[in-house]
N, C-alpha and C positions, 0 to 999 in steps of 0.2 A: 788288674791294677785299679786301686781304688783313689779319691783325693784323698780321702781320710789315712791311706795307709804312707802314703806320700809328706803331707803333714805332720803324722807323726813322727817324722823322719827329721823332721825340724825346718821343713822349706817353706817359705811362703804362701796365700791360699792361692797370689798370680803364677809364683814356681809350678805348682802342680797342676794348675790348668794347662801350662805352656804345654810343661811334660804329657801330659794327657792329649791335648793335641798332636804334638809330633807322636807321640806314640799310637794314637789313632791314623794318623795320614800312614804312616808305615806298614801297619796292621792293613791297610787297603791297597798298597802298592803290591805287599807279599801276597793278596788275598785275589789280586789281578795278575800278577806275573804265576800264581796256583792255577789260574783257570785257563791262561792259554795255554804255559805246559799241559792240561788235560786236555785240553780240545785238540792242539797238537799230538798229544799221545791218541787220541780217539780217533783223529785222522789217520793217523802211522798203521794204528791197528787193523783201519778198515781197510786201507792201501792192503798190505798183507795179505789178508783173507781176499780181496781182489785176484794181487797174485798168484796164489795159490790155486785157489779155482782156476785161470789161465792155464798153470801149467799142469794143473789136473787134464784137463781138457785135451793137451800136446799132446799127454801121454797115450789118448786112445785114438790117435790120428794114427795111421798106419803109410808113412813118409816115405817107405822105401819097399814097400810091397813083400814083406816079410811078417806078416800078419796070418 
């Protein structure tokens, strides 16, 4: 989004600053709440493969002497 495309729109040149800043503040809320979802999904992911290896592991334990 540009002023000049704003302006042509017929708003103000202080209209389209405002606009342009709420729309920047936004564009950085969405662009922070983007990167804990990912770091949270990167967490989640490596949790996982944590457990996984663990119960890899269970599995060549021999618990009950039937090995």
């Amino acid at each position: 989004m540009k002023k000049e495309e704003l302006t042509a729109l017929g708003i103000t040149d202080e209209q389209a600053e405002k606009v342009l800043e709420m729309h920047g503040k936004e564009q950085n809320e969405a662009a922070s709440k983007l990167s804990e979802a990912e770091n949270k999904l990167d967490a989640a992911e490596k949790n996982a493969k944590e457990l996984t290896e663990k119960v890899k592991a269970f599995k060549c334990l021999d618990l009950f002497g039937k090995l």
